[in-house]
C-alpha positions as a printed NumPy array, in Angstrom:
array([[-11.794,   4.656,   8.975],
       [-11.433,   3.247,   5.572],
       [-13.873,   1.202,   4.883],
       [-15.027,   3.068,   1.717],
       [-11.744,   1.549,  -0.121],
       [-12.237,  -2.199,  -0.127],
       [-14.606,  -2.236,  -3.089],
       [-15.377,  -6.105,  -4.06 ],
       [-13.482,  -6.153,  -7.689],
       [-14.675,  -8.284, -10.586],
       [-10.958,  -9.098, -11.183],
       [-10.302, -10.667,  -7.77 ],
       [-12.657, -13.705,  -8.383],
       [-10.672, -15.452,  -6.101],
       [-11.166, -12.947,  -3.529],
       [-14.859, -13.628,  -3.317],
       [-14.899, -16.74 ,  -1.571],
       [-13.096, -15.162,   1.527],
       [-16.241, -13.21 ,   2.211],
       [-17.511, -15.861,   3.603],
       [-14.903, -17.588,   5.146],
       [-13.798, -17.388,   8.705],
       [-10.821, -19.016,   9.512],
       [ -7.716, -17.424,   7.649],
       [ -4.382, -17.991,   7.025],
       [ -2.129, -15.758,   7.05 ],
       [  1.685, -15.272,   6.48 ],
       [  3.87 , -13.129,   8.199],
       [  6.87 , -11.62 ,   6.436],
       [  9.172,  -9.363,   8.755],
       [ 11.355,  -8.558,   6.17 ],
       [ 14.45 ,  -6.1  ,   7.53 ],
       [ 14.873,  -3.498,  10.167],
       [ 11.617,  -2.101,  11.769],
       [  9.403,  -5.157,  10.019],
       [ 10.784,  -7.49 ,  13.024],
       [  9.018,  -5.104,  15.175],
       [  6.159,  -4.021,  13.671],
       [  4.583,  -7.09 ,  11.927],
       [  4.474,  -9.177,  15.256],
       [  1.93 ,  -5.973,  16.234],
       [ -0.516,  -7.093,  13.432],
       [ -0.407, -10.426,  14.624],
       [ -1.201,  -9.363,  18.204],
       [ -4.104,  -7.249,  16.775],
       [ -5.229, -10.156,  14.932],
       [ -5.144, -12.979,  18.202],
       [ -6.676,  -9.896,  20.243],
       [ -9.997,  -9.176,  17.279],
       [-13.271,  -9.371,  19.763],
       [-14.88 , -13.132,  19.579],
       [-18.19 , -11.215,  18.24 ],
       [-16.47 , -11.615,  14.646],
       [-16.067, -15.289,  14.428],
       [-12.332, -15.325,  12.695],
       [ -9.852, -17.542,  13.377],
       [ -6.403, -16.989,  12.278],
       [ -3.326, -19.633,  11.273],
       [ -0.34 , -18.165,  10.652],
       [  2.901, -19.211,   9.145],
       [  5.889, -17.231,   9.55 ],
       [  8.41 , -16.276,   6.068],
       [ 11.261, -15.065,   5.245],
       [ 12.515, -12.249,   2.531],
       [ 14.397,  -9.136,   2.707],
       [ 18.096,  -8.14 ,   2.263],
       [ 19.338,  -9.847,   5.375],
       [ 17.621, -13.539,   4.084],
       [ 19.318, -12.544,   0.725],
       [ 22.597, -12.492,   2.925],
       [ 21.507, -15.7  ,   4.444],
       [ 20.395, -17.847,   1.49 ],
       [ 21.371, -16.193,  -1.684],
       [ 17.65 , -15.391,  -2.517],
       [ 15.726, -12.295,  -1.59 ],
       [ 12.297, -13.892,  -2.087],
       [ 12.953, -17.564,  -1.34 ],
       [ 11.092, -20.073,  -3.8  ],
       [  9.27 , -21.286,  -0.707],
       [  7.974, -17.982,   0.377],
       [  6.15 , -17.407,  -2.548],
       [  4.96 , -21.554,  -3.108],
       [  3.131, -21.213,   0.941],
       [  1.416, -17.717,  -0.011],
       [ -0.19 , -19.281,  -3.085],
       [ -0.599, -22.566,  -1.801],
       [ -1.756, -21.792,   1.566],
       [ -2.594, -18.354,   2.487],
       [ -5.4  , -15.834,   1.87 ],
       [ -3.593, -12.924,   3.369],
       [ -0.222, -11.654,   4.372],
       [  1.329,  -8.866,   5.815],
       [  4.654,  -7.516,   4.517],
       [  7.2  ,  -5.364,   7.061],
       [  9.811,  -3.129,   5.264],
       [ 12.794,  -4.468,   3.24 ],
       [ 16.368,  -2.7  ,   3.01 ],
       [ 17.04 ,  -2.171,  -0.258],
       [ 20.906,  -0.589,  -0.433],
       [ 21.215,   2.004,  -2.092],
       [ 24.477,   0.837,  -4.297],
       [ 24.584,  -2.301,  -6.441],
       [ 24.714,  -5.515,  -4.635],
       [ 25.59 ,  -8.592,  -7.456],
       [ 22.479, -11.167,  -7.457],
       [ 19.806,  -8.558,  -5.126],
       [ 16.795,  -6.953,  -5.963],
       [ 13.916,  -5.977,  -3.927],
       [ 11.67 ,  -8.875,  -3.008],
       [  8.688,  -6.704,  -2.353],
       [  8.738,  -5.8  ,  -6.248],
       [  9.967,  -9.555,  -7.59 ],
       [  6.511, -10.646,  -5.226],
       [  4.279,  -7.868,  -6.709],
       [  4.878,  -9.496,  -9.68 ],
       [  4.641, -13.462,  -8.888],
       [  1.527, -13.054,  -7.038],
       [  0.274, -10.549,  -9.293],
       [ -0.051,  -8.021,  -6.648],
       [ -1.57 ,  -5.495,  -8.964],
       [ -2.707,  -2.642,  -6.99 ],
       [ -1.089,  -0.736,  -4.257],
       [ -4.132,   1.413,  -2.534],
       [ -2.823,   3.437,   0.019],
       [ -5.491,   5.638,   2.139],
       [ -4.278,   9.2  ,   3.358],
       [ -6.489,  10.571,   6.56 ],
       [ -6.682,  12.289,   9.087],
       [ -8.194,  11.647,  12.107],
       [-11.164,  13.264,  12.861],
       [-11.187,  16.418,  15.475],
       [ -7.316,  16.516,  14.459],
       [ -5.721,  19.871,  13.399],
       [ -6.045,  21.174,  10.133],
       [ -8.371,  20.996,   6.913],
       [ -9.926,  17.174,   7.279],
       [ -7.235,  15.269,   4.749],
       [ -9.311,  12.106,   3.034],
       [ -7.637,  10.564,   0.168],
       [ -6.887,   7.468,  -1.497],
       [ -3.934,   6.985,  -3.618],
       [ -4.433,   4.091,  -6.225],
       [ -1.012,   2.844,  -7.61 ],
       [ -0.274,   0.739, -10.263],
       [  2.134,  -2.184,  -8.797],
       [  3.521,  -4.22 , -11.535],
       [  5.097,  -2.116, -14.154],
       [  6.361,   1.083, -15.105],
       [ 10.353,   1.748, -14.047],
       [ 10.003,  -1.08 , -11.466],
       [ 10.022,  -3.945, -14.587],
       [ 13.81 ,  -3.335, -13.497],
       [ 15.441,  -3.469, -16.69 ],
       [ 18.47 ,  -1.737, -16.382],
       [ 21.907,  -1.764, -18.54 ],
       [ 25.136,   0.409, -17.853],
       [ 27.376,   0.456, -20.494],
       [ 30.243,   2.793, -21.889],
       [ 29.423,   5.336, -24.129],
       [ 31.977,   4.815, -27.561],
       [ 31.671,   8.847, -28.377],
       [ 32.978,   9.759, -24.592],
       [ 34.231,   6.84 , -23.284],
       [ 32.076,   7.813, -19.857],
       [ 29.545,   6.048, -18.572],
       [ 26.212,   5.555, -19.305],
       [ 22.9  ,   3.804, -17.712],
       [ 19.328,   3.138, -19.234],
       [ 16.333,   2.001, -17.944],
       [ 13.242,   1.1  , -19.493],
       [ 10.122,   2.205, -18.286],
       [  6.983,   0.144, -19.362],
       [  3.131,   1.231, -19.581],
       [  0.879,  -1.265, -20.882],
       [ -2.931,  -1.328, -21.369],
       [ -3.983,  -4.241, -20.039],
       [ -2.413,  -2.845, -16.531],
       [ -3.325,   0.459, -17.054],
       [ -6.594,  -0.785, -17.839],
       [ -7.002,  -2.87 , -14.507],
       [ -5.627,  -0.003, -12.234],
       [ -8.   ,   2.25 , -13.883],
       [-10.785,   0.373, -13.033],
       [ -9.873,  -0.607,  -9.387],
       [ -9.753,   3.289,  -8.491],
       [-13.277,   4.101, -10.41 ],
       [-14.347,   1.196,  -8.275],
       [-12.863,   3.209,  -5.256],
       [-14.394,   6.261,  -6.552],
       [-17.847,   4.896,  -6.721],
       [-17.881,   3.022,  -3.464],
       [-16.599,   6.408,  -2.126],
       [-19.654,   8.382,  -4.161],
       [-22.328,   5.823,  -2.51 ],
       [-21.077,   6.448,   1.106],
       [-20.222,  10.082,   0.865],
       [-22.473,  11.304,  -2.027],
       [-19.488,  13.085,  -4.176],
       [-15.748,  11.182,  -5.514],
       [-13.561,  12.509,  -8.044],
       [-10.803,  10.361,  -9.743],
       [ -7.466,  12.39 , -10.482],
       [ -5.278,  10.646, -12.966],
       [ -1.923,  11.781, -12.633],
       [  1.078,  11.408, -15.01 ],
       [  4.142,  13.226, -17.546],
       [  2.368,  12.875, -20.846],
       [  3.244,  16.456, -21.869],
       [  7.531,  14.816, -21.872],
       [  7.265,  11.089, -22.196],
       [  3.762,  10.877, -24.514],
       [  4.148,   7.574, -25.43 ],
       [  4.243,   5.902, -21.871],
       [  2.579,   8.32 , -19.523],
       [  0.25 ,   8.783, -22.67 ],
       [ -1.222,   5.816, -23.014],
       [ -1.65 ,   6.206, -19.439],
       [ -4.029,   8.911, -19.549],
       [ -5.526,   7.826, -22.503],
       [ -6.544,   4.505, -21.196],
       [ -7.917,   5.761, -17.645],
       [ -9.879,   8.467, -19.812],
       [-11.286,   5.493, -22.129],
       [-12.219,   3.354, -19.096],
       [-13.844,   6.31 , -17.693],
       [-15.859,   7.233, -20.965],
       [-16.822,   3.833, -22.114],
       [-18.469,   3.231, -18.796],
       [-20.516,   6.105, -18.108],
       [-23.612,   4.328, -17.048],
       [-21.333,   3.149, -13.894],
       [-19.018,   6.047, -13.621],
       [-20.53 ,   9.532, -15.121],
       [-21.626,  10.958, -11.497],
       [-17.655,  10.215, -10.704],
       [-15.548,  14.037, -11.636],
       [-12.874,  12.985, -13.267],
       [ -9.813,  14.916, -13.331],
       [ -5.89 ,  15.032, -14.826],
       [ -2.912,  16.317, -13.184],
       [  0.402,  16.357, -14.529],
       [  2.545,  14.414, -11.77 ],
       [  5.11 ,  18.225, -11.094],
       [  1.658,  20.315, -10.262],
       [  0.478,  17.659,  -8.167],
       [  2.639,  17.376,  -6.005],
       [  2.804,  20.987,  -5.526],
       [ -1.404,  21.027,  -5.101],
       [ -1.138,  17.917,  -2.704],
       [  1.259,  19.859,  -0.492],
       [ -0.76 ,  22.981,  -0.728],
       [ -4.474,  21.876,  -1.328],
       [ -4.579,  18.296,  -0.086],
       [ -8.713,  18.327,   1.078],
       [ -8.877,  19.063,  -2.747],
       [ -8.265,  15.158,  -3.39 ],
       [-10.472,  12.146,  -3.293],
       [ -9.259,   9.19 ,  -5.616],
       [ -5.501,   9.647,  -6.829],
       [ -4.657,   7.025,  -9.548],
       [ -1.222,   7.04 , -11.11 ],
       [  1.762,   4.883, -12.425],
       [  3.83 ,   3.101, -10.494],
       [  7.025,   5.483,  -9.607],
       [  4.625,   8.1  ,  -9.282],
       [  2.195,   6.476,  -6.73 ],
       [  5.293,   5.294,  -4.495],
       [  6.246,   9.159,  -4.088],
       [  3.026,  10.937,  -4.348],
       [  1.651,   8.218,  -1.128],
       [  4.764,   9.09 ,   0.317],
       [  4.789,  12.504,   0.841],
       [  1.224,  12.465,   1.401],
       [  2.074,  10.631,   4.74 ],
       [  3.525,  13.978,   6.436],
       [ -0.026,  15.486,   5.689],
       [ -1.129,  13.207,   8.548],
       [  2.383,  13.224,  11.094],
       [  3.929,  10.504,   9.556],
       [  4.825,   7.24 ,   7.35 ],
       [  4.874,   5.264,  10.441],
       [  0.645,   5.772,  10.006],
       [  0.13 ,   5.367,   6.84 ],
       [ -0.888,   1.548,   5.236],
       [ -1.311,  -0.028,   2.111],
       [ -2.644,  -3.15 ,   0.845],
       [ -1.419,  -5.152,  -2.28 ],
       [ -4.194,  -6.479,  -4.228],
       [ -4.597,  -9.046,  -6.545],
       [ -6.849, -11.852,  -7.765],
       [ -6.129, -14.402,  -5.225],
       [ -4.413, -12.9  ,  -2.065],
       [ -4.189,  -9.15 ,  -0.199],
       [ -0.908,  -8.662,   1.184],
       [ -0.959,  -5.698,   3.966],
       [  2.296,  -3.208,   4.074],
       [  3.271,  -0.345,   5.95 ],
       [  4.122,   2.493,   4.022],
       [  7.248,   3.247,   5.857],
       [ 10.33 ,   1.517,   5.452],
       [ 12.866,  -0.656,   7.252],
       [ 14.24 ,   2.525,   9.789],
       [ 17.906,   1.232,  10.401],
       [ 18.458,   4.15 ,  12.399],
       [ 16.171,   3.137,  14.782],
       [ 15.724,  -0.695,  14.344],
       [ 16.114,  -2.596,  17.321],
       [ 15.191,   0.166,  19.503],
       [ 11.806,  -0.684,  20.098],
       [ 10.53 ,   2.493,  19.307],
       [  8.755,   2.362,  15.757],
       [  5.37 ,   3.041,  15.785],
       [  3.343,   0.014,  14.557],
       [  0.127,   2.053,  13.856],
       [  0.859,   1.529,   9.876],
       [  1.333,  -2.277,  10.268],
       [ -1.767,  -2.075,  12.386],
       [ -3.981,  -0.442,   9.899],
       [ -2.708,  -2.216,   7.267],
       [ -3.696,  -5.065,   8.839],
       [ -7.469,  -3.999,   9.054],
       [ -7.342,  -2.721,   5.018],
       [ -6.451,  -6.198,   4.234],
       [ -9.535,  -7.379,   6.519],
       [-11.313,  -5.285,   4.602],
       [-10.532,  -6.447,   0.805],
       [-10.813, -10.391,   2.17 ],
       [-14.48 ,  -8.918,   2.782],
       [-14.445,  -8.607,   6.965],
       [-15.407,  -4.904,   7.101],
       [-16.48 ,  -5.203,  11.006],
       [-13.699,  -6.844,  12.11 ],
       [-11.626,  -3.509,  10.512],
       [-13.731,  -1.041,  11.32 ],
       [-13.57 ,  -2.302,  15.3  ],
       [ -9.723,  -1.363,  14.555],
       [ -9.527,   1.423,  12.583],
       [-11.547,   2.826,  16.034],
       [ -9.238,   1.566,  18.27 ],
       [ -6.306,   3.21 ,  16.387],
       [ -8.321,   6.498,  15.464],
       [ -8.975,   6.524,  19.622],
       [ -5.183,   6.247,  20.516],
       [ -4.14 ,   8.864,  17.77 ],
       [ -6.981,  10.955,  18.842],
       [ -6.447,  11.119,  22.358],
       [ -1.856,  11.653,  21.649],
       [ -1.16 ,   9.923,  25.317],
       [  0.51 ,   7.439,  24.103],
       [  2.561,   7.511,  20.877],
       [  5.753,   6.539,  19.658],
       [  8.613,   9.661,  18.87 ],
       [  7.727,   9.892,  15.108],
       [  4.888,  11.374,  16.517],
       [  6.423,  13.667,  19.073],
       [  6.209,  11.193,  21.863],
       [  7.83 ,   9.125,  24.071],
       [  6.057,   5.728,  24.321],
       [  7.646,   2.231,  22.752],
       [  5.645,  -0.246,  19.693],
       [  4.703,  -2.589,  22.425],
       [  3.214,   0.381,  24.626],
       [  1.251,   1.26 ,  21.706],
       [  0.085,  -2.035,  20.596],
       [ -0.817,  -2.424,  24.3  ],
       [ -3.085,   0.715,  24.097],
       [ -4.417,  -0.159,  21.234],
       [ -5.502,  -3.588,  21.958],
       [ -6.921,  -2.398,  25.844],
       [ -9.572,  -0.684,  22.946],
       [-10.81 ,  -3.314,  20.549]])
């Protein structure tokens, strides 16, 4: 279903060698709420891939999230991040529960491990399936995934003139990321122009208000664009300030091919896109960087219905194949991306979000009685 995405990058040298190599490890990180449920559905998927491919799979089971922060005093535990760059070549990530006021000592480990394992791109493919209702919805949303607001430098402090309170936050746009994100979604782009015979890249940002940050945005995505034409010229390339977009995405979404924007940006735009398709609980990710892919379901942790056995696992599940796919296994994805595009296809079985009535394991069952 997505194949098209997992270009080979020139920045992921470290990538390259797990083209060829067929027994993985991989770590499992449940993180809060839902991720208990869903992540032990990848794994399944995983022990359940059809012999034909040849892959083998260790995996070693970590902990982060809010409630190990509870435990332990750390959100992201020293040793999570020492076994994923010491020992693994992949990971999948559940859902964390971030609340919503203050907590003294937490932040959110999914951003503090963006950063240590230099998790630098969040691609995040919007479709629909194919015979489903609707204008055919086929996008990729590029976003970048170590800077911008999410640097999380914050200060509160009282202003002298009113004596009220006030709260700043920095956000940060640099080249060298701007330039890397850039590149990973022209490398999208052209994969996609190959396969399909068209791509357009649509950079999105606020340059017209903040026109230092978002400016340098656009102005390094254009310069990566127009100092590589030889590669990139048959690629459209389009800009879209972020307010308009997300009024065209709602409106026009089979207008959009390759979305590449900053980081706050990316998290909403890929989130709303999700109802163009029924739901978050289908929509994956993968984190990408030079020397690991780390799979994530767009949704997040669900207290309101964690423990219920009712989330629906199909993001976890296709998450799981998009990080197949970047560690250079394309078959063993594509075998279930079909499985999944069968059971969402067919609407027999599927979990509430989706209007029906089925649990995650009844799912995962259905899904794995088709690889």
């Amino acid at each position: 279903m997505f194949r098209s995405v997992a270009t080979r990058l020139s920045a992921c040298r470290g990538l390259a060698s797990n083209a060829a190599r067929k027994s993985l490890t991989i770590g499992l990180i449940p993180g809060d709420g839902i991720g208990k449920e869903v992540i032990p559905a990848g794994k399944q998927v995983l022990e359940n891939l059809n012999s034909k491919h040849g892959l083998s799979f260790n995996f070693i089971d970590l902990y982060a999230g809010f409630q190990t922060f509870q435990e332990t005093g750390k959100a992201l535990p020293d040793e999570t991040v020492k076994v994923l760059k010491e020992q693994c070549q992949g990971a999948l990530f559940g859902a964390v529960q971030s609340p919503t006021t203050k907590v003294e000592g937490y932040s959110s480990p999914i951003v503090a491990l963006r950063r240590e394992m230099g998790l630098f791109a969040n691609v995040r493919p919007v479709k629909s399936v194919e015979g489903g209702k609707g204008k055919p919805i086929d996008m990729v949303i590029v976003r970048e995934n170590t800077e911008d607001l999410y640097i999380k430098i914050e200060k509160t402090y009282i202003d002298k003139a009113t004596g009220t309170r006030v709260a700043d936050a920095t956000k940060r746009i640099s080249e060298i990321a701007t330039r890397r994100i850039a590149t990973i979604a022209l490398d999208i782009a052209l994969k996609r122009l190959q396969t399909r015979g068209e791509a357009t890249l649509t950079v999105t940002h606020k340059s017209n208000v903040l026109s230092q940050s978002d400016g340098l945005f656009r102005e390094i995505c254009k310069e990566v664009y127009e100092s590589n034409k030889d590669k990139y010229g048959q690629i459209k390339y389009n800009e879209q300030i972020v307010d308009s977009m997300v009024y065209r995405l709602f409106r026009e979404p089979q207008c959009f091919d390759v979305i590449v924007a900053p980081n706050l940006y990316g998290d909403i735009l890929s989130d709303g896109a999700a109802a163009l398709v029924g739901s978050l609980g289908v929509v994956p990710s993968a984190n990408v960087g030079p020397e690991i892919v780390i799979g994530e379901p767009c949704h997040g942790s669900a207290p309101d219905i964690a423990g219920k056995g009712i989330a629906n696992p199909i993001a976890t599940i296709r998450s799981t194949a998009l990080m197949l796919e970047f560690l250079g296994h394309n078959d063993a994805a594509q075998d279930i991306y079909r499985a999944v595009d069968a059971n969402l296809r067919e609407g027999a079985i599927k979990t509430p979000d989706l209007g029906g009535k089925a649990s995650t394991q009844q799912v995962v069952d259905d899904v794995l009685s088709r690889l």
